[in-house]
C-alpha positions as CSV (number, residue, x, y, z in Angstrom):
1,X,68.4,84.4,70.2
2,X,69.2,88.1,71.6
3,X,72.5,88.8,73.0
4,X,72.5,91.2,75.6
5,X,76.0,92.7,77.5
6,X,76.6,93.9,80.6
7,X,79.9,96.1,80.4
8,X,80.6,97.4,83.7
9,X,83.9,98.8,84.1
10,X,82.3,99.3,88.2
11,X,80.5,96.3,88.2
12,X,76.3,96.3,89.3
13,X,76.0,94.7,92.7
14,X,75.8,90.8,92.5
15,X,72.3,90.7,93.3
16,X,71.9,93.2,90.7
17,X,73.6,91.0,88.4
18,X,72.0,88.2,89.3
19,X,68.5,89.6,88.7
20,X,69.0,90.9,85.5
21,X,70.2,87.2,84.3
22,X,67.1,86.4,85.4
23,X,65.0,88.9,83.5
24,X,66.8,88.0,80.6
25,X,67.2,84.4,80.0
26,X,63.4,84.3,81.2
27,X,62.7,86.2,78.0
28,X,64.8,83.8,76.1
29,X,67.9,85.8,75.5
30,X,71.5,85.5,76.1
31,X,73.6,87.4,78.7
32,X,76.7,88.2,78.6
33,X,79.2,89.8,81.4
34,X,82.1,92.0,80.7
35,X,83.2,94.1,84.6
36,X,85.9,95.9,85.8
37,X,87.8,95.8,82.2
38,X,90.5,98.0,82.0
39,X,90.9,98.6,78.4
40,X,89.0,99.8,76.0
41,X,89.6,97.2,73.1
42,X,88.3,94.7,75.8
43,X,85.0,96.8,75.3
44,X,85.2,97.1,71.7
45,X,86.1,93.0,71.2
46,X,82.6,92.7,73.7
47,X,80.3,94.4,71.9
48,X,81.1,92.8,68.4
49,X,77.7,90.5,67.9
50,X,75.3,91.9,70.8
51,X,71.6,92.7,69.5
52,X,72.2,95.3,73.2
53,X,74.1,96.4,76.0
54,X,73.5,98.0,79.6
55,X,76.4,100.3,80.8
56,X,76.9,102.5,84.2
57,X,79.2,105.3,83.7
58,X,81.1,103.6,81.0
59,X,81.1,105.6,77.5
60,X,79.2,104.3,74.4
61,X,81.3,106.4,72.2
62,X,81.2,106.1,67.9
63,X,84.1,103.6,68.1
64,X,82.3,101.3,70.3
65,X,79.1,101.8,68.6
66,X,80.7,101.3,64.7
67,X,82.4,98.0,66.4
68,X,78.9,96.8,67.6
69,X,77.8,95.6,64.4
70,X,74.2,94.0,65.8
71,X,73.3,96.5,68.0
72,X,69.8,97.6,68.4
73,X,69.8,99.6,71.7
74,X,71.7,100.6,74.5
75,X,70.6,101.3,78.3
76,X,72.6,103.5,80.4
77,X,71.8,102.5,83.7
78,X,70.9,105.8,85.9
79,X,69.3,109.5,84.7
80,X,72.3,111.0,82.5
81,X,72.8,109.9,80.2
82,X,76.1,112.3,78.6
83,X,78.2,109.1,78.5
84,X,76.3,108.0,75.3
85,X,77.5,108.9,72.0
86,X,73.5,110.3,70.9
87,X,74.1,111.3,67.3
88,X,76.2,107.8,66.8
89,X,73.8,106.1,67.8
90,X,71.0,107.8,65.8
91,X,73.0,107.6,62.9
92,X,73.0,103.8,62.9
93,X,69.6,103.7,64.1
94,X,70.2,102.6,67.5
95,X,67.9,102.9,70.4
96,X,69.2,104.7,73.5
97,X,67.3,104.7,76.6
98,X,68.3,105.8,80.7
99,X,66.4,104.5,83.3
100,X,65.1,108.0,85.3
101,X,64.1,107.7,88.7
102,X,65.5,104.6,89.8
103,X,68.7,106.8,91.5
104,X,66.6,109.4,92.6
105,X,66.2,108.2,96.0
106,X,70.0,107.8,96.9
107,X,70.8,111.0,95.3
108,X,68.2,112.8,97.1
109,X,69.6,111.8,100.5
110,X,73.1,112.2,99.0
111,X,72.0,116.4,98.3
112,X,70.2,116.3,102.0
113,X,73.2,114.8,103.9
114,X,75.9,117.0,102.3
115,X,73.7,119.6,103.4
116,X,73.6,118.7,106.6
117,X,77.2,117.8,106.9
118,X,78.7,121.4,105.3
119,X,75.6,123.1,108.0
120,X,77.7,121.1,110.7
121,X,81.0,122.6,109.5
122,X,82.1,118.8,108.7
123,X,81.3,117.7,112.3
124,X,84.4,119.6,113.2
125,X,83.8,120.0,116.3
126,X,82.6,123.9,116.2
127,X,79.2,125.1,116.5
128,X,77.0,125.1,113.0
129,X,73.8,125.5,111.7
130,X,70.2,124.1,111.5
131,X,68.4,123.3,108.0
132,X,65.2,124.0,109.8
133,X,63.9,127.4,108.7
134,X,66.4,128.0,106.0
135,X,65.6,128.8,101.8
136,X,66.3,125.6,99.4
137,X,65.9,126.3,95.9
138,X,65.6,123.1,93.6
139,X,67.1,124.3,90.4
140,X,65.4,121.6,87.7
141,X,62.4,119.4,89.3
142,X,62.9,116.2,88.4
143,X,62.9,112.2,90.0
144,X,65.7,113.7,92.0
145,X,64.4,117.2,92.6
146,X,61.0,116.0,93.7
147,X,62.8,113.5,96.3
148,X,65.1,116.5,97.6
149,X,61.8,118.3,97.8
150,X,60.4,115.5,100.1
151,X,63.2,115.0,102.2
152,X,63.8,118.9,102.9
153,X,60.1,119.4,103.6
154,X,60.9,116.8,106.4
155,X,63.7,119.6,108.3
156,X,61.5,121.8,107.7
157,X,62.6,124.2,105.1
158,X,61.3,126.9,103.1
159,X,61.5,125.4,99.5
160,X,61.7,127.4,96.1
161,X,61.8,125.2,92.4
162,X,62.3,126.3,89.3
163,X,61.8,124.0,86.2
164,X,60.6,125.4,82.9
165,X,59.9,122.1,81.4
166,X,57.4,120.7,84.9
167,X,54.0,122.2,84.9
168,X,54.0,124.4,87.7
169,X,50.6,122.3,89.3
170,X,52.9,119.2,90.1
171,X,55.3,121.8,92.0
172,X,52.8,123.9,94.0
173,X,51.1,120.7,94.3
174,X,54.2,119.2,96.2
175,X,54.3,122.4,98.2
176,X,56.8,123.7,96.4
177,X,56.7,128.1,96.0
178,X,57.7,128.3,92.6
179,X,59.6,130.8,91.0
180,X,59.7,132.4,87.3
181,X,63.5,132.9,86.9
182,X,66.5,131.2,87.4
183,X,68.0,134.4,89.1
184,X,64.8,135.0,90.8
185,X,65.9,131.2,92.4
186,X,69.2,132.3,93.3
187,X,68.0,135.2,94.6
188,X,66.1,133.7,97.1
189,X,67.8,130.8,98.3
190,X,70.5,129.7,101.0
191,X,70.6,126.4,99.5
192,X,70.8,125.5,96.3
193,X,70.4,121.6,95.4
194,X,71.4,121.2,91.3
195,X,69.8,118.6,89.4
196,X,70.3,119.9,85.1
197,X,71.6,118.2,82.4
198,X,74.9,119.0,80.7
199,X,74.4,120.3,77.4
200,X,74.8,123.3,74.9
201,X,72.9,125.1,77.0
202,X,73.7,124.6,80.6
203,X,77.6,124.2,80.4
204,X,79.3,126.6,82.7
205,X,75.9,128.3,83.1
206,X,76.4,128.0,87.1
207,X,78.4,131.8,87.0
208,X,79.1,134.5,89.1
209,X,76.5,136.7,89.0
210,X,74.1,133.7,89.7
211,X,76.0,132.6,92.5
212,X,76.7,136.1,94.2
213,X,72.8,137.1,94.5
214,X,72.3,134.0,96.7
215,X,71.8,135.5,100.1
216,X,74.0,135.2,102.9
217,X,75.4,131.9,104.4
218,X,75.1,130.3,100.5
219,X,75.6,126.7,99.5
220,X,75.9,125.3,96.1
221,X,74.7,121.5,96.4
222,X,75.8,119.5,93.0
223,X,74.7,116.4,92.5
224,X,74.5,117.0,88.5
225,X,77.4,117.2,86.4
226,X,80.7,119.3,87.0
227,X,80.5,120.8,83.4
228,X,77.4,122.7,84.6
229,X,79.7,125.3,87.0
230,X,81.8,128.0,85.5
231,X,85.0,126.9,87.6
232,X,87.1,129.9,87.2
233,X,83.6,132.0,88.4
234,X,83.4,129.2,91.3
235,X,86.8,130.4,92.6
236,X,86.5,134.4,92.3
237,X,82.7,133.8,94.3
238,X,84.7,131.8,97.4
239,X,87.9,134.1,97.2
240,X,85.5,137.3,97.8
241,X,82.6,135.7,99.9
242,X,83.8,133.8,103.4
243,X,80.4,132.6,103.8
244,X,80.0,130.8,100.4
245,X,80.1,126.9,100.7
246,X,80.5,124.3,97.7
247,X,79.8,120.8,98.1
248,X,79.6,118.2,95.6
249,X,79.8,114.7,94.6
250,X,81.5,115.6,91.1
251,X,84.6,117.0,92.0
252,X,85.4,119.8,89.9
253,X,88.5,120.2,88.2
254,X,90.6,123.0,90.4
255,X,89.8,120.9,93.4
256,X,93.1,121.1,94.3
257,X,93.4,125.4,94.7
258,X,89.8,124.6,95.8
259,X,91.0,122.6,98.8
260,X,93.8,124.8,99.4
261,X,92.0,128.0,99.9
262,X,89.2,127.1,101.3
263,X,89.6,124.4,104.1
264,X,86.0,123.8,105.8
265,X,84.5,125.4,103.2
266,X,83.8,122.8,100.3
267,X,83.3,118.8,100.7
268,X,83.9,116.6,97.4
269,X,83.2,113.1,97.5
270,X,86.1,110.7,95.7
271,X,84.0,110.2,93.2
272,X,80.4,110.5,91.8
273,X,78.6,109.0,95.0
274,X,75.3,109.7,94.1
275,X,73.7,106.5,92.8
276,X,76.3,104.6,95.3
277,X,73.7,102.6,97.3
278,X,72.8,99.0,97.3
279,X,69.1,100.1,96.3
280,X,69.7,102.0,93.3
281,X,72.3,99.8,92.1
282,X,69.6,96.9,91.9
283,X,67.0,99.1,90.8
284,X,68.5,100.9,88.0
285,X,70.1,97.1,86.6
286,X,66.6,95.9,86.5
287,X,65.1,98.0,85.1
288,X,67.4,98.3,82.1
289,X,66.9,94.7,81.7
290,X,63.1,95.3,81.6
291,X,63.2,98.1,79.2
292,X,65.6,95.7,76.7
293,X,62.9,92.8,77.2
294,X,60.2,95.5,76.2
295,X,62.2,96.9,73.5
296,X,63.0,93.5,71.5
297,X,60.0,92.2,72.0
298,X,57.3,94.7,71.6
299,X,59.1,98.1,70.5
300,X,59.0,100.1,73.3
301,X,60.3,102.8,73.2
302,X,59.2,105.0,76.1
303,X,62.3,106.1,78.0
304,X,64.4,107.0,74.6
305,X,66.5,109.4,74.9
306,X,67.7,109.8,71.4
307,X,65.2,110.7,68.0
């Protein structure tokens, strides 16, 4: 019989819980719970004899994955997946898998209602701004850049994408202008929603030359990963440009000088929000179960993530 773990150090909802029990011992497998553990040899004593595992935001790193003698594959529980230790797991020939678009949704509406919130001035009491009218740029068109897309087409704005890896058809087809550049993007666009991956390639990318073309009245909307902005650029960009706004629900890691410098200008929630909804929580759980059900028993591998 299959062993599967859930180690949640912020548990899945309990209807989330209780559904992937369901999907599992239907199959014939064993369940097992580890949540809210707060140390990591409580992790690494879990994982000893499971066949796999679902996670959140927890980190499959090589220690836990040389401890997890059985293990056949891992599920992060959400898009990103950086919390995975990729070459460990190739290495011992485990399967590693996310579960993309089942958070889109809630981080969609997370990227519109910052939006809205920092157009408001934080509901401060002063006059703001309308989205209606104004440039978005979509910088990576995903799950979550295609709901963003959605939403924003709903207030009315002018939207931009630009995605190298989406055929352009599935943009223009969204009504979605797109654009060849990254700076031609940034160029363009008021509003910028963030949706890439960190990696080699897009660490600290987010610089200040991108982020001084955007025109007037600029926001920076990151709902991606912190690692992505070049933090020291980040400051010199609101230090010379009043009207530059930064909201995020990855607080970076100067938010402190941040906060002290530039009151009404920047919103950070307390932590990663993005996925924080009842909805996704469920969604995401399930269908990390499903996928683990597919994998054992008929080799699925469609949403792997590593080779």
């Amino acid at each position: 019989m299959a062993k599967v773990l859930i180690a949640t150090e912020k548990p899945f909802a309990p209807e989330a819980v209780q559904s992937i029990r369901e999907t599992i011992e239907n199959a014939g497998f064993e369940l097992a719970l580890l949540e809210k553990y707060t140390d990591k040899a409580q992790l690494l004593d879990a994982v000893k004899d499971v066949d796999a595992m679902i996670v959140r935001s927890d980190n499959v790193t090589a220690e836990v994955i040389e401890h997890a003698q059985n293990l056949k594959i891992v599920i992060r529980a959400g898009a990103g997946y950086d919390n995975l230790d990729l070459e460990a797991c190739t290495a011992k020939g485990i399967v590693a898998m996310n579960t993309p678009g089942q958070n889109s949704n809630a981080v969609a509406e997370l990227a519109l209602g910052m939006m809205v919130s920092m157009a408001r001035n934080n509901y401060a009491g002063i006059s703001g701004s309308e989205l209606k009218g104004k440039t978005l740029g979509i910088h990576a068109y995903g799950y979550v850049g295609k709901g963003v897309a959605t939403i924003a087409k709903g207030f009315g704005m002018k939207i931009y994408a630009f995605d190298p890896f989406i055929d352009k058809s599935v943009m223009l087809n969204d009504g979605v202008e797109v654009v060849d550049s990254v700076e031609e993007l940034y160029s363009k666009c008021q509003y910028i929603s963030l949706h890439i991956p960190a990696n080699e390639h897009t660490k600290q990318s987010i610089n200040y030359k991108l982020l001084m073309s955007m025109p007037k009245g600029a926001t920076l909307v990151n709902t991606a990963r912190k690692e992505v902005i070049h933090e020291d650029d980040m400051l010199k960009v609101m230090t010379e440009r009043q009207d530059f706004c930064y909201v995020s629900d990855i607080a970076p890691d100067n938010k402190e000088e941040i906060a002290a410098k530039f009151g009404g200008r920047y919103f950070f929630t307390p932590k990663k929000m993005g996925a924080q909804t009842s909805e996704a929580n469920i969604n995401a759980g399930i269908a990390g179960a499903n996928q683990i059900v597919a994998f054992i028993n008929e080799g699925d591998r469609t949403f792997q993530v590593n080779k």
